[in-house]
C-alpha positions in Angstrom: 0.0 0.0 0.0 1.4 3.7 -0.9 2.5 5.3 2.1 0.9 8.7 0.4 -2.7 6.9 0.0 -3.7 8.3 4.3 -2.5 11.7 3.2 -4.7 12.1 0.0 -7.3 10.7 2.1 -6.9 13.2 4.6 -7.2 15.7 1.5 -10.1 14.5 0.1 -12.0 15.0 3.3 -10.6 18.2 3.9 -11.9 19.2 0.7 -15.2 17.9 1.4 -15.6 19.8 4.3 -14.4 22.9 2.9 -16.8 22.2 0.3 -20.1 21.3 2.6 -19.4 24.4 4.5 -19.3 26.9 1.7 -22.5 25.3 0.5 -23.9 25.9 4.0 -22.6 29.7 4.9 -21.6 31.4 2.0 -24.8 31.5 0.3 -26.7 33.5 2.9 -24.3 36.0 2.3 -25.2 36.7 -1.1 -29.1 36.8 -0.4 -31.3 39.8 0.4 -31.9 39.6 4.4 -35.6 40.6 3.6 -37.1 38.6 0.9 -33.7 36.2 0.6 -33.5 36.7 -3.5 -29.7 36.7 -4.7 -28.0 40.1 -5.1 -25.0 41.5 -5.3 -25.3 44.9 -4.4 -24.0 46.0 -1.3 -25.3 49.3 1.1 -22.6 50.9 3.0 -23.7 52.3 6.4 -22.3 55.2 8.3 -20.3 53.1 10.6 -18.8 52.0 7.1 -20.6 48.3 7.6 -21.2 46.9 4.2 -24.6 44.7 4.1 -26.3 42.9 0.6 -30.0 43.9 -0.7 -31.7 43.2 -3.4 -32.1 46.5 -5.6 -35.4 47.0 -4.4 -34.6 46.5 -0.6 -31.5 48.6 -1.3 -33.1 51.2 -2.5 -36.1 51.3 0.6 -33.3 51.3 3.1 -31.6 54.1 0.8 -34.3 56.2 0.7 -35.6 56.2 4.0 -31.9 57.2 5.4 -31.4 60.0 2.5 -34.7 61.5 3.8 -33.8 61.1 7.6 -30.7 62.6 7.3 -30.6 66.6 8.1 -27.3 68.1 7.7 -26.7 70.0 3.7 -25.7 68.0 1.3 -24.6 68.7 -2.3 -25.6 66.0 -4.3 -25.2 65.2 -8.1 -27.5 63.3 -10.0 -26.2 59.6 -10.3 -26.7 59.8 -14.1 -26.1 55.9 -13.9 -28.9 54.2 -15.6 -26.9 53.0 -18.9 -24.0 52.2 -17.3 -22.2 49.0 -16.4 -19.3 48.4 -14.7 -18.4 49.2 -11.2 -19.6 52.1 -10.6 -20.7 53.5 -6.9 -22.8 56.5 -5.3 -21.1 57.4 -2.5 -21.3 60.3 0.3 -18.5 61.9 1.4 -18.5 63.8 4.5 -17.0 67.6 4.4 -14.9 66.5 7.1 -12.9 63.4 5.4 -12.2 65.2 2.4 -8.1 66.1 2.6 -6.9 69.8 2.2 -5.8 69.3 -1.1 -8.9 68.1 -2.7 -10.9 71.0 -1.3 -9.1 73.5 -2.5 -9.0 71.9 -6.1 -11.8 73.4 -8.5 -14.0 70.8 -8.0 -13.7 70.8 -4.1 -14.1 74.9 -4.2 -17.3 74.3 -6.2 -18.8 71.7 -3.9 -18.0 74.0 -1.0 -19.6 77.2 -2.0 -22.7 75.2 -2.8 -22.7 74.2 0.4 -22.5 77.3 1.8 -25.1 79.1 -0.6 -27.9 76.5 0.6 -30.7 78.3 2.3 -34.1 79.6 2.7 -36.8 77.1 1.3 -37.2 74.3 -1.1 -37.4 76.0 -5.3 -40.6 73.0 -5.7 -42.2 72.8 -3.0 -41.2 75.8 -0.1 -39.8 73.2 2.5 -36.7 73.8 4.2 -33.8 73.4 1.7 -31.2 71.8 2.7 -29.5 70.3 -0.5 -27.7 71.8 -3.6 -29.2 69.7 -5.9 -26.9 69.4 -9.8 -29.5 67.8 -11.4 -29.4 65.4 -14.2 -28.0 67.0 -17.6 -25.2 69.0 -15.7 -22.1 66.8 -15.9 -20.8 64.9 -19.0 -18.9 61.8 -18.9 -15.6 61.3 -20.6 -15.0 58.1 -22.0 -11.4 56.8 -20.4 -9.0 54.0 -21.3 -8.1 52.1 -18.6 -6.2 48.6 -19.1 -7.3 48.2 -22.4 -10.8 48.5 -21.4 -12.8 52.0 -22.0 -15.0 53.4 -19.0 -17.3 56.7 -18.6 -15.4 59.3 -16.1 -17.4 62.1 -14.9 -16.4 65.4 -15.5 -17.8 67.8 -12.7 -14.5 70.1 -13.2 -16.7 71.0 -16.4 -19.8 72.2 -14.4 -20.6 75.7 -15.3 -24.1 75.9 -13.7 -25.9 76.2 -10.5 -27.5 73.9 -8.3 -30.6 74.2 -7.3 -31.6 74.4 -4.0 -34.3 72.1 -2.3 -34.7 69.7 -0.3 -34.3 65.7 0.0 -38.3 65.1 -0.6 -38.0 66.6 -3.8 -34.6 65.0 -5.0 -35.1 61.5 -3.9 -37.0 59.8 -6.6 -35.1 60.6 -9.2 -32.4 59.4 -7.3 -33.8 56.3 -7.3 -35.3 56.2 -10.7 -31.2 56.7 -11.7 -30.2 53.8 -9.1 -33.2 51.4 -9.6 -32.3 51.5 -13.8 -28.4 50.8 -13.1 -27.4 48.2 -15.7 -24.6 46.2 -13.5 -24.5 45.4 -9.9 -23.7 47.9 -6.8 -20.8 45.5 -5.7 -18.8 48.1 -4.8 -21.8 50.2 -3.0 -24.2 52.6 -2.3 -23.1 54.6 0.4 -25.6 56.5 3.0 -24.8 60.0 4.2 -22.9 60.3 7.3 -21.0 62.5 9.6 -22.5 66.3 8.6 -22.6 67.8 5.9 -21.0 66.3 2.6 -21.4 65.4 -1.3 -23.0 62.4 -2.8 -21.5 62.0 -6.1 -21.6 58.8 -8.3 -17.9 57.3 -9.7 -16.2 54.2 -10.5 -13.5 52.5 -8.9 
């Protein structure tokens, strides 16, 4: 008998039992907690915990945490629904953002709309509280990267201003643009956190 034959035993069960477990644990991971239908799209909570949803689910939690959240936000119109890659909406908090990059033209541009929101919503005379650059503002440039062409977006370009209103009036085309995105939010949606920030869509 082959001295090696208890060793690739030993292997084979290994194997097994890697294989059983994955087949028990990892597949929760890739289900919606609610309604337990597969997705891949991941929503990124303030305490930077990442958690999978369905689009729909996803987009519930989303919306309900863009409408509770009351610091000013600047926030750009995801402009995502033909697109398909990895590509993210993400908030950015004031706060996080280094020296540099605020004193850049784009950083200078999101800060002074931040500091012109006030009075009351344009549609509907609520309390503004975003700077809204709504969809039509920004082009995207098209960008070789590793042989393989992406959409960049160029907000240096921006020559308008945002309008001001608040998150009621902003949120379903938000979603509209999020709900229509071609590919999968592996990378994630994030949800506003620590004051007052951007939301700006990108692709990593």
């Amino acid at each position: 008998m082959d001295s090696r034959d208890p060793l690739i035993w030993l292997l084979i069960l290994c194997f097994f039992v890697i294989f059983v477990l994955l087949y028990k644990f990892i597949p929760p991971l890739f289900k919606c907690p609610i309604c337990k239908k597969p997705s891949q799209d991941i929503l990124i909570y303030s305490n930077r915990k990442r958690k999978r949803f369905c689009r729909d689910h996803l987009l519930e939690e989303f919306k309900k945490e863009f409408l509770n959240f009351n610091e000013k936000m600047v926030v750009f119109y995801p402009s995502l629904e033909s697109k398909v890659g990895p590509y993210v909406y993400h908030y950015q908090a004031i706060s996080d953002v280094p020296k540099k990059l605020r004193e850049e033209k784009v950083g200078q541009m999101i800060n002074q709309a931040l500091n012109a929101i006030s009075g009351k919503c344009s549609k509907c005379g609520r309390p503004a509280n975003i700077a809204y650059f709504d969809p039509g503002t920004f082009r995207w440039e098209v960008m070789k990267s590793g042989g393989v062409e992406w959409d960049l977006p160029k907000f240096d370009e921006i020559t308008v201003d945002p309008q001001m209103v608040c998150s009621h009036c902003v949120i379903d085309e938000i979603i509209y643009s999020l709900r229509n995105f071609q590919g999968d939010f592996g990378e994630g949606v994030g949800l506003p956190y620590n004051g007052r920030g951007v939301f700006l869509p990108g692709i990593v």
